[in-house]
Backbone as CSV, one residue per row, in Angstrom:
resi,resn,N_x,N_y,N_z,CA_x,CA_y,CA_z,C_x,C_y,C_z
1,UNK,1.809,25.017,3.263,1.612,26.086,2.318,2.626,27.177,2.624
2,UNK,1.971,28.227,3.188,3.388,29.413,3.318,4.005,29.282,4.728
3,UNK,5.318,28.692,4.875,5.921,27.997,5.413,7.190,29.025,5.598
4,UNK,7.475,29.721,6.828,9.083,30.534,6.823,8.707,31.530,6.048
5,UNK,7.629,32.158,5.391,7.827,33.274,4.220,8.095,32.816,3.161
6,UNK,7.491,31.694,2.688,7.786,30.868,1.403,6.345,31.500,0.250
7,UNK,6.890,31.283,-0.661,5.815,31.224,-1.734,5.217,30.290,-2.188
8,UNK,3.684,30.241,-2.414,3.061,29.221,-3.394,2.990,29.528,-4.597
9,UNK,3.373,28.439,-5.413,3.387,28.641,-7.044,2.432,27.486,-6.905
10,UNK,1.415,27.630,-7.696,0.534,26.510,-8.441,0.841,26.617,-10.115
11,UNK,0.372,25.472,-10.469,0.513,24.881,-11.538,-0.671,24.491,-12.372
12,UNK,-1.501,24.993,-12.977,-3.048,24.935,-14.191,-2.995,24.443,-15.125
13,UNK,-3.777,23.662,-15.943,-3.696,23.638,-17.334,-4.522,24.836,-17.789
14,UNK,-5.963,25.510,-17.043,-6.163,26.613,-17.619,-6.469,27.184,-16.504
15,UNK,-6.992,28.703,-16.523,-7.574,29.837,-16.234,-9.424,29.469,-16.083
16,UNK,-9.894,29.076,-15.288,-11.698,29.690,-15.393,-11.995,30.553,-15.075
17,UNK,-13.189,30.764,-14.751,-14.276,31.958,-14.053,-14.273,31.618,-13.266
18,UNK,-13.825,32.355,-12.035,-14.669,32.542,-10.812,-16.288,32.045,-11.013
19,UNK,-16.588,30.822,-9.753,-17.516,30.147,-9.351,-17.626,29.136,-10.641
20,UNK,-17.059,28.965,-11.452,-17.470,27.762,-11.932,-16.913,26.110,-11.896
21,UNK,-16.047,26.523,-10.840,-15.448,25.120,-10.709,-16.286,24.760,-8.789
22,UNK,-16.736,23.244,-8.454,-17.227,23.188,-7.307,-15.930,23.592,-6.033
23,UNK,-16.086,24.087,-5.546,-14.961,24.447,-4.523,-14.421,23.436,-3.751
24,UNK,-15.668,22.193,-3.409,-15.638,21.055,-2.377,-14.099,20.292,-3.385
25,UNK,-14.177,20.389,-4.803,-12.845,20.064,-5.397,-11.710,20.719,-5.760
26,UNK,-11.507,21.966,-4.721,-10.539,22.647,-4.827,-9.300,21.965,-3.735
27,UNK,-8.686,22.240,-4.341,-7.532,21.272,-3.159,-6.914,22.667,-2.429
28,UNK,-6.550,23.652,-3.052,-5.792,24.763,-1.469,-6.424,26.185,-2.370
29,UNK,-7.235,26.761,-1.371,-8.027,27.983,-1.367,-7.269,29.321,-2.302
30,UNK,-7.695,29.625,-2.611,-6.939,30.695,-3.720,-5.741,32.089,-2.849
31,UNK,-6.540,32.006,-1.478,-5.842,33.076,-0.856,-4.493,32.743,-0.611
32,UNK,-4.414,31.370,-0.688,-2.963,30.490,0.124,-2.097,31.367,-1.573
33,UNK,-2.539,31.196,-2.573,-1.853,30.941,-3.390,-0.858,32.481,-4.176
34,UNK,-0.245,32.674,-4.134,0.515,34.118,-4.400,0.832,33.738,-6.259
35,UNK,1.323,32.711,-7.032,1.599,32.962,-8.233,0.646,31.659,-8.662
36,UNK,0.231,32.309,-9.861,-0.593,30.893,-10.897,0.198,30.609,-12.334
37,UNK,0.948,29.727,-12.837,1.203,29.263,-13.959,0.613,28.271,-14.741
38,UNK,0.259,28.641,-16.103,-0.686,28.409,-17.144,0.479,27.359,-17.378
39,UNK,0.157,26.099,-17.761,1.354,25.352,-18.155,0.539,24.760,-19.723
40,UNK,1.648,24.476,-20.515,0.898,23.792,-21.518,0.978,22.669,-21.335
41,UNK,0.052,21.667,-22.141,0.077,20.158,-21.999,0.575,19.356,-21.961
42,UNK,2.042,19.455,-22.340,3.063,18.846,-22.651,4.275,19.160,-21.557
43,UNK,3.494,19.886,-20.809,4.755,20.651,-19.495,3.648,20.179,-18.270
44,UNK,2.543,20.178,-18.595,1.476,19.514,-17.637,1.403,18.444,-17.196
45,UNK,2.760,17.616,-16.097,2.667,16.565,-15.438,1.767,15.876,-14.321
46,UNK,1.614,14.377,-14.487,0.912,14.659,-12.905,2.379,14.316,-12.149
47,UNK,3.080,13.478,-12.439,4.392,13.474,-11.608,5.412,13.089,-12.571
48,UNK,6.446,13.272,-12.202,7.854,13.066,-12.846,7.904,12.059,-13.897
49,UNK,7.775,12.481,-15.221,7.780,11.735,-16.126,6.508,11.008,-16.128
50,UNK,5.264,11.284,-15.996,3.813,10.965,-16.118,3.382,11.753,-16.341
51,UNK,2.276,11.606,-17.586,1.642,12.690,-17.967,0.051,12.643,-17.318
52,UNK,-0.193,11.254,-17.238,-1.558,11.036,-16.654,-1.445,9.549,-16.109
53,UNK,-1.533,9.019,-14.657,-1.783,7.836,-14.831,-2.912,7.499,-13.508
54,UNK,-4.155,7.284,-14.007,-5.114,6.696,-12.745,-4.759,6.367,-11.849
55,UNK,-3.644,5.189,-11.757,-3.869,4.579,-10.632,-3.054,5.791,-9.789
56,UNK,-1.971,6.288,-9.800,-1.451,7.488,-8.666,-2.671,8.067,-8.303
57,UNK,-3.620,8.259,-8.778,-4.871,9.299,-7.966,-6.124,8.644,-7.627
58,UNK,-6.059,7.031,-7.565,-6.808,6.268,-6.868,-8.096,6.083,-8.098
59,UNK,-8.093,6.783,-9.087,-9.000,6.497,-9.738,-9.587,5.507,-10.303
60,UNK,-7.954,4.282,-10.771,-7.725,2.911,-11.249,-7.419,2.461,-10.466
61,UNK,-7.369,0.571,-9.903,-6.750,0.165,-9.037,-5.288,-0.353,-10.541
62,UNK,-4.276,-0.613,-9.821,-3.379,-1.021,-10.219,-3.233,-2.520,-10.869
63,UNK,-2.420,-2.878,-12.035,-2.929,-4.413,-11.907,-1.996,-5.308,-11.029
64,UNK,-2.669,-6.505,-11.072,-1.724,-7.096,-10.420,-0.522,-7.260,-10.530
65,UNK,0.541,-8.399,-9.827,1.864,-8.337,-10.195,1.589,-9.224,-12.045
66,UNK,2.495,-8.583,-12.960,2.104,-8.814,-13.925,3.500,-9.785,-14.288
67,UNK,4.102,-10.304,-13.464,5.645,-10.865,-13.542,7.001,-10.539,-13.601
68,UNK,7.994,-10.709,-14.644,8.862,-10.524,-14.825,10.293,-10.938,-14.317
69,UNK,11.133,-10.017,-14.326,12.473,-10.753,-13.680,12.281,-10.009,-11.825
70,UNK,13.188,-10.589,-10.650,13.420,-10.152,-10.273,14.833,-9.659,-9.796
71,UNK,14.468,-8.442,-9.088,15.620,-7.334,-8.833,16.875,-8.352,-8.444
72,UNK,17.814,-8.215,-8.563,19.068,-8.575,-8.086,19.500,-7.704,-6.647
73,UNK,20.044,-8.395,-5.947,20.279,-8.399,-4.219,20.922,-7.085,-4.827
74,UNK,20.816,-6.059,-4.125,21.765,-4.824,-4.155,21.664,-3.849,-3.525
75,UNK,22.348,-3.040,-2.722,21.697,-2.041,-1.873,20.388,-1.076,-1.806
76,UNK,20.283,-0.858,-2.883,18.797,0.107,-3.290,17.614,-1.470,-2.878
77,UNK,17.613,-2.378,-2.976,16.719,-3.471,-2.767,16.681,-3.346,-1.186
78,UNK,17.767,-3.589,-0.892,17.575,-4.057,0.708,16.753,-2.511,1.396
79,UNK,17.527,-1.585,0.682,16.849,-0.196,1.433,15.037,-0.272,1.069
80,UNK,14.465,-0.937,0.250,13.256,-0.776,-0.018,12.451,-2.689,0.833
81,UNK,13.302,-3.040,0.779,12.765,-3.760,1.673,12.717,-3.589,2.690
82,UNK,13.709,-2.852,3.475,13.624,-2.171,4.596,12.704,-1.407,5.138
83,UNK,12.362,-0.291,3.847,10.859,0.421,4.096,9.954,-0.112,4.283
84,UNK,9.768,-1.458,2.919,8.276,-1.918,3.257,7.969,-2.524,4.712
85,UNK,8.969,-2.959,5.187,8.533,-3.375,6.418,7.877,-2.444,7.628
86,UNK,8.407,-1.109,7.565,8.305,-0.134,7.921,6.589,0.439,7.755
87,UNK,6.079,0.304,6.455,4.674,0.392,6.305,3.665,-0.184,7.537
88,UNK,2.565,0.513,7.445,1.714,0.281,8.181,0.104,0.406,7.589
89,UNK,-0.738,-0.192,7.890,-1.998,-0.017,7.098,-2.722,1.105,6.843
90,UNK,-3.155,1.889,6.002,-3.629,3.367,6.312,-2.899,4.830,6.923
91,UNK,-1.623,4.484,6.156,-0.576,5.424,6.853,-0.013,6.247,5.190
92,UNK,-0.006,7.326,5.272,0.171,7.967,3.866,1.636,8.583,3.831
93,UNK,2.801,8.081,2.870,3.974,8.209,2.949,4.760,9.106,1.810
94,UNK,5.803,9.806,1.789,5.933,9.946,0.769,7.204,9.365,0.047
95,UNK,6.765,8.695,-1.273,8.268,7.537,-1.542,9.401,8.854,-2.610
96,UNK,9.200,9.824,-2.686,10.063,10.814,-3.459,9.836,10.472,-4.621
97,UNK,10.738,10.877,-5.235,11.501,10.576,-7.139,12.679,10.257,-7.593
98,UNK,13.626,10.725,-6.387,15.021,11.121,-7.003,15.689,9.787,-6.871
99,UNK,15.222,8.782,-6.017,15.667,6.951,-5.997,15.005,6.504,-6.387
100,UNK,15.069,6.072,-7.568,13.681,4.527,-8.182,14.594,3.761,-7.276
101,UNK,13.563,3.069,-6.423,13.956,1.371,-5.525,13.438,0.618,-5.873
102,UNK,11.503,0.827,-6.197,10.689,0.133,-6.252,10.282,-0.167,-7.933
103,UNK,11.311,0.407,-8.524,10.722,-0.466,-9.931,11.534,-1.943,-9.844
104,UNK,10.653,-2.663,-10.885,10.536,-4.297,-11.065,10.366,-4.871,-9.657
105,UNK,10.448,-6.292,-9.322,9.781,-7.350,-8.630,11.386,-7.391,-7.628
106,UNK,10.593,-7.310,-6.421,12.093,-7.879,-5.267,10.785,-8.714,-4.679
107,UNK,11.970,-9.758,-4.664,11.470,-11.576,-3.981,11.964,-11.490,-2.741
């Protein structure tokens, strides 16, 4: 959170009342937070180019592999095969945005 003298900006779709949301589902306490932006719905991501998708928030499981082609040998492949090996069971990572590796099927 405030990190070096950094600021928190959060991000809302709205404004409530005080006490009407359960707190046990508040994710970071209001004091942490120095600016609030009202975003509209259409600026309201859950991540980069998603507007809503279950399975990122565990809500859906994902489906299975559903087929397709696979990736062609190429450096961004080997670097993500590299990671997965790297995984471990119950270990929480973060894969970024700014490299898609892991779209389509590597064999």
């Amino acid at each position: 959170m405030h990190n070096n003298g950094g600021i928190v900006i959060v991000q809302v779709k709205k404004v409530v009342a005080h006490g009407s949301l359960d707190p046990r589902l508040v994710t970071i306490p209001g004091i942490y937070v120095d600016y609030v932006v009202v975003a509209d719905e259409g600026d309201h991501e859950q991540a980069f180019g998603c507007k809503f998708d279950p399975t990122l928030c565990g809500d859906r499981r994902a489906p299975e592999d559903t087929g397709g082609e696979a990736l062609p040998l190429s450096a961004k492949k080997i670097i993500g095969r590299r990671g997965a090996l790297m995984l471990k069971e119950d270990v929480v990572v973060n894969l970024g945005g700014s490299s898609r590796i892991c779209g389509g099927r590597s064999r």
